[in-house]
Kinemage of the C-alpha trace (Angstrom):
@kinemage 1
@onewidth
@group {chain A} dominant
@subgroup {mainchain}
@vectorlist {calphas} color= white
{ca unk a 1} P 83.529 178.613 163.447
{ca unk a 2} L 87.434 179.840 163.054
{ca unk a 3} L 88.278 181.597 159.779
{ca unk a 4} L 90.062 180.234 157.403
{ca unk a 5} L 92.341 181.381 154.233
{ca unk a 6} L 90.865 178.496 151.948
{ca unk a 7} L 88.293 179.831 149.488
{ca unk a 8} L 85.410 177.614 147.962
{ca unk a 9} L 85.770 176.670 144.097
{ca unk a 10} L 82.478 176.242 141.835
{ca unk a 11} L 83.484 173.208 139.684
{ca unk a 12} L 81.088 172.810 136.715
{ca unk a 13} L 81.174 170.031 134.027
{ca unk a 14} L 79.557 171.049 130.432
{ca unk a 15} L 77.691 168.281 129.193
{ca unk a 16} L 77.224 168.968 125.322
{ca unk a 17} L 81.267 169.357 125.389
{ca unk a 18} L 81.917 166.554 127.512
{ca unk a 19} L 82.901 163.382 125.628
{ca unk a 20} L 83.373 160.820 128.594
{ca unk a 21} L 86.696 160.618 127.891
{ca unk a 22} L 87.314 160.346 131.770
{ca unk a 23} L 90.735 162.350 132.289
{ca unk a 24} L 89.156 164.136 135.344
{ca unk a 25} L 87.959 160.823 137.136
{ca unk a 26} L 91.451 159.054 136.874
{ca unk a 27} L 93.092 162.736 138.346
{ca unk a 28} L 90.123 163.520 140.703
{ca unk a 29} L 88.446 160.254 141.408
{ca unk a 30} L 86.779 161.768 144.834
{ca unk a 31} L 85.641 164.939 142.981
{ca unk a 32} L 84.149 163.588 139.213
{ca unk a 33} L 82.150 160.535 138.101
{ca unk a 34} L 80.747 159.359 134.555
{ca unk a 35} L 77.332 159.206 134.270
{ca unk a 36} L 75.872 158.323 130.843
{ca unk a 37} L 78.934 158.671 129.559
{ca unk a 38} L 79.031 162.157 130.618
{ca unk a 39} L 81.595 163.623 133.729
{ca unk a 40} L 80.064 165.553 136.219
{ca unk a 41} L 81.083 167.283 139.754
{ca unk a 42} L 80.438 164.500 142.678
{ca unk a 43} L 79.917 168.304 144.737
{ca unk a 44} L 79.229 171.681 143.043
{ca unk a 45} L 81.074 173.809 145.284
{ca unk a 46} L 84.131 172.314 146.721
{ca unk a 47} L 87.376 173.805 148.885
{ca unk a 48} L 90.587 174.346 147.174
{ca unk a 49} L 91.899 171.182 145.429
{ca unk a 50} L 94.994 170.845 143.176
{ca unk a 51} L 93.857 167.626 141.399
{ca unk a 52} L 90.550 169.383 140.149
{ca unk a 53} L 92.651 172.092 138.926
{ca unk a 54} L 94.537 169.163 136.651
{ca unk a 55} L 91.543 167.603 136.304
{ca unk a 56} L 90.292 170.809 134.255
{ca unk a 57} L 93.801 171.706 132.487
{ca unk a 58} L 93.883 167.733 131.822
{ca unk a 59} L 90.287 167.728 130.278
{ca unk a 60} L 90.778 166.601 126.269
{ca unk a 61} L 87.585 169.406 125.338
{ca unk a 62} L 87.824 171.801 128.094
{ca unk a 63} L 84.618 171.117 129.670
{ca unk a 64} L 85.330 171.279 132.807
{ca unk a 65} L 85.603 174.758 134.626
{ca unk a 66} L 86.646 175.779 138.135
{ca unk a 67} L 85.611 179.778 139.678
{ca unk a 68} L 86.337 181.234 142.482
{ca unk a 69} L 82.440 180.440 144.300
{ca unk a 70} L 82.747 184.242 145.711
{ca unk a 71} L 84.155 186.296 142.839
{ca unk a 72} L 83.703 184.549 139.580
{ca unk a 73} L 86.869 184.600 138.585
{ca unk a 74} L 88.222 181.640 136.174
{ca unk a 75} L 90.994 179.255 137.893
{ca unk a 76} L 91.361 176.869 135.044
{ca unk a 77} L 91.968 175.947 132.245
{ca unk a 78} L 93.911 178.446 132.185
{ca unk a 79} L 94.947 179.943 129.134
{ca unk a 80} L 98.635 179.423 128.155
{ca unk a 81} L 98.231 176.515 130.100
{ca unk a 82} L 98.288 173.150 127.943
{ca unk a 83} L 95.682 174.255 125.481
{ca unk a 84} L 94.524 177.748 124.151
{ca unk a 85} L 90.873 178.979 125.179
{ca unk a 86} L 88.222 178.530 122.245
{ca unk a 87} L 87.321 181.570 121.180
């Protein structure tokens, strides 16, 4: 298998702050569905992809987050980007 420099994302969807508002479907239809009126990841872990990154920044309640699947680290939202963190 050749190496590559893409890193896999861990794209999770938090139901009790998810209103269905479906921002992330119309930006990432391949990578989010509604179900019961709730959004959730078509795949867990994923490759690099721009329009989940939106998806997330775009996401009216900020339920949506995407880490780095090897290090943790947050990739959005993004603070300072769009909307402050809660805190």
């Amino acid at each position: 298998m050749a190496a590559d420099n893409n890193r896999d994302w861990r794209v999770d969807v938090d139901a009790d702050r998810c209103i269905g508002a479906g921002m992330c479907t119309a930006l990432a239809a391949a990578r989010f569905r509604i179900s019961g009126n709730r959004s959730q990841p078509v795949d867990a872990l994923i490759g690099e992809d721009d329009a989940v990154l939106d998806a997330s920044e775009s996401c009216p309640v900020e339920a949506i987050t995407v880490r780095d699947a090897s290090t943790g680290e947050l990739l959005a939202p993004v603070e300072g980007e769009g909307r402050p963190l809660p805190r």
